[in-house]
N, C-alpha and C positions, 0 to 999 in steps of 0.2 A: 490772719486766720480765714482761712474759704470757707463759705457753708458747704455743710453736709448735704444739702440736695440738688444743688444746680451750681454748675460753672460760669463765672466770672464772661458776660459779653463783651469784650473788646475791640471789636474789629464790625460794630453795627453802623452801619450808614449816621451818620452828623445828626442826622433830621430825628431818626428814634432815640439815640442819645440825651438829643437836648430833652425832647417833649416830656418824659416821665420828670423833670424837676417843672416844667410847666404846669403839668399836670401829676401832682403827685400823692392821690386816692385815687384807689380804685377804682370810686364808686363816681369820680369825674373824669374818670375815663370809658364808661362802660357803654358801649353799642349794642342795640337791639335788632334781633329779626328773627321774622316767624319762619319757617321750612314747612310748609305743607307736601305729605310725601304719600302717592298714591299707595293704599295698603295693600290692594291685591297683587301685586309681585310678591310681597313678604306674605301673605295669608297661602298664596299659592306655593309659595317655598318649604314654609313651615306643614304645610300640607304634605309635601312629596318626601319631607323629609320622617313625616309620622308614616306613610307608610312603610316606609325602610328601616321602622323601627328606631329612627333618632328623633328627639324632641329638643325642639331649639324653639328659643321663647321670640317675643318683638322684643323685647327690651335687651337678648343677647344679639340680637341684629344690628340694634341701635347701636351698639358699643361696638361691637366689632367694627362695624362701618368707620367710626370717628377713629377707634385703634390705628387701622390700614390707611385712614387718611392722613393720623399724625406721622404716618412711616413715611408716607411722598412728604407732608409738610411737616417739617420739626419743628419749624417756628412756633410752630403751636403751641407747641411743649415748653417754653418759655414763660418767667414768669418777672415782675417787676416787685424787688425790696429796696427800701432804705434810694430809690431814684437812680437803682443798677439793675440792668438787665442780667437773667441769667438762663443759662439752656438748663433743663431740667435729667439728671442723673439716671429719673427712671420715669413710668407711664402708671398711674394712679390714677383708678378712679373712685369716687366719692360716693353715698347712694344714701337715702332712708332707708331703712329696713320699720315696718309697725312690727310689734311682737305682742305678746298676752301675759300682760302684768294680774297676777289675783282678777282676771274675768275683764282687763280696762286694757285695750290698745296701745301700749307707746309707741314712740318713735323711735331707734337706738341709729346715730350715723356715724360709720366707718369706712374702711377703705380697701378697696383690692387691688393689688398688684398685677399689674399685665406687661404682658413681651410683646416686642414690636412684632414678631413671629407668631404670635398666637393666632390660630385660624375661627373659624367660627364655632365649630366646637368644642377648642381649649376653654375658649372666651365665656361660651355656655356653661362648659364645667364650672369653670373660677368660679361664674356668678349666681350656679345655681348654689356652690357649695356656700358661699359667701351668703346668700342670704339665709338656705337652712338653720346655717352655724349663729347666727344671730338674730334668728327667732326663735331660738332657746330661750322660753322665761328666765331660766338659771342661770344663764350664761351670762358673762358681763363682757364686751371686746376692751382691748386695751384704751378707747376712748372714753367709756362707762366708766372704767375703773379710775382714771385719771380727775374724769369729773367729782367723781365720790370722794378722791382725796381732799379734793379741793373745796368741797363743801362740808368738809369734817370740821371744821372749825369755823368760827364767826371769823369775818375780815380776811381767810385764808384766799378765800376765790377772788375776791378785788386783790390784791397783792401779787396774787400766782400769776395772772391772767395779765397784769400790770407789767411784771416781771417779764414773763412771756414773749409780753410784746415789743418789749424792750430788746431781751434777749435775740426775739429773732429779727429786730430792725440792724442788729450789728452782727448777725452770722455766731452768736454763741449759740443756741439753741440746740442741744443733745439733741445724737440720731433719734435717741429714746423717744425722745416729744414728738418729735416732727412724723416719725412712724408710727405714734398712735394718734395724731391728729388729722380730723378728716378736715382741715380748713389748710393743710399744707399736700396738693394735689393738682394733676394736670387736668383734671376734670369733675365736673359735679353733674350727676344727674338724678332727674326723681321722675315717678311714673303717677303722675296723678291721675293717667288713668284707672288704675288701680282705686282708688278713692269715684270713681264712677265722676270727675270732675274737669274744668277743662285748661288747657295749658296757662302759662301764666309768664310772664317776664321774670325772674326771681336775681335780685341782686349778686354779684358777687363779693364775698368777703373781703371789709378791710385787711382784717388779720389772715395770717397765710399767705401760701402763693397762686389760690386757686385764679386760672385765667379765663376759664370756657365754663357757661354753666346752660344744660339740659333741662330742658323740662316737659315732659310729656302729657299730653291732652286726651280727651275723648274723641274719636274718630269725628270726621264733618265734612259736607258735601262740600267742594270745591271745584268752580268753574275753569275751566280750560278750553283755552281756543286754540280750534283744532281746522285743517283746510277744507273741513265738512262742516264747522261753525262751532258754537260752545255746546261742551260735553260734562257734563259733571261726574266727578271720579270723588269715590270714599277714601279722604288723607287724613293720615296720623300726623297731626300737628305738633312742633318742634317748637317751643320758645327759646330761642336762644340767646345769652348777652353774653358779650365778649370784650375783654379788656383794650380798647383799642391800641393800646402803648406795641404790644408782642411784635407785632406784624402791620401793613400796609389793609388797607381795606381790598388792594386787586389782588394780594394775596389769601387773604380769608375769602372774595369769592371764588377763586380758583379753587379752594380746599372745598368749599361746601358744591360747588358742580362734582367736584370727585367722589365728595359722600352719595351725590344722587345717583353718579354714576353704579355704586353697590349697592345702593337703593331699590334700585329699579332691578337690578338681581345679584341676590342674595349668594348662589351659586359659586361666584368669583371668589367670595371669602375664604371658601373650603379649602384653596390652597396657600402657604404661607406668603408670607412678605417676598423671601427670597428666593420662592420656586414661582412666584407670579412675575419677579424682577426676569429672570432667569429664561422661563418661557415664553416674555417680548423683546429677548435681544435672541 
């Protein structure tokens, strides 16, 4: 029986084959690195796009950018269960939302579906609608609700969770679950800027399949040497860790030079995966 969200790697190089029974958590697998990313191309984007009457946030910039880079790189989209590789079905991302419990902030994390076709304004959409939708006090996503069952009873949530992870170490695990869990995903990110605080290295999950995890910081002056000498430039700081097992290390830097490449403008997103493919051949 195949899981429900990624197919079966067979045909991977020897070398990434073996390593995930070498190495097989996560969380001894997982590489760290910062991305300091000059703001004022995004500040001046989001600018030109307020006056034309569109509002696009840094945080739908973020994602679009890693979106269009999972499209050159797929490997990304990959994720390691049970010491098997597999490509991922679809592009999921992960997020906290805070909302207003009775006057007290929680947290509630879910997940939005994205197209590799998505441009920077579907992406906008998705995310604004995505987080509106779940800063509803009333509201519950299907991950609230899942939790709630499972704390309905003493002993239910060690059991469920036990269950779970059993479940999805042998590919049983219902679409059901796997669609309302934000720990079965291509990507995770959180904006602590938002929290006025600064980025952070944030593990990625044993359970699930989440492979790439974001984290955003409070902007900070950063040096750059330039043929005029060092210049310092205001960057939004990126903590990123990443599963090393997915991909080669000269292939995650080739994908994060491409990120910088829409980075540095914002502009190129506007048009799809397949009309950008389209317009360089």
């Amino acid at each position: 029986m195949g899981r429900k969200d990624g197919k079966r790697v067979k045909d991977a190089d020897p070398m990434y084959t073996i390593v995930p029974y070498i190495m097989d958590k996560r969380y001894d697998a997982m590489n760290m690195i910062n991305l300091d990313i000059p703001i004022d191309p995004i500040k001046d984007y989001i600018k030109q796009k307020r006056a034309e009457g569109k509002y696009v946030s840094h945080l739908s910039v973020v994602i679009a950018t890693y979106l269009r880079t999972i499209a050159y790189f797929p490997l990304l989209n990959r994720f390691i269960v049970n010491c098997k590789i597999y490509q991922r079905k679809d592009i999921d991302c992960a997020m906290v939302v805070l909302k207003d419990e009775d006057g007290d902030m929680e947290g509630t994390m879910s997940k939005v579906r994205l197209d590799k076709e998505d441009n920077i304004f579907t992406v906008n959409d998705k995310m604004n609608s995505y987080i509106e939708k779940n800063r509803e006090a009333k509201n519950k996503n299907a991950t609230d609700k899942l939790i709630k069952k499972l704390l309905a009873f003493p002993g239910l949530a060690r059991f469920g969770v036990g269950l779970f992870k059993f479940m999805d170490k042998h590919g049983l695990l219902p679409a059901k679950i796997i669609d309302a869990s934000p720990f079965h995903t291509s990507f995770t990110i959180t904006n602590l800027a938002s929290l006025r605080t600064n980025y952070i290295y944030h593990h990625i999950y044993e359970f699930g399949t989440t492979s790439v995890f974001f984290a955003m910081g409070n902007t900070r002056e950063v040096p750059f040497k330039t043929k005029d000498g060092v210049v310092f430039k205001t960057c939004l700081p990126l903590g990123v860790v990443m599963d090393e097992r997915i991909c080669s290390g000269h292939y995650y830097a080739d994908a994060f030079r491409c990120m910088k490449r829409y980075l540095e403008n914002p502009s190129l997103l506007e048009k799809t995966f397949s009309e950008e493919v389209a317009a360089a051949t």
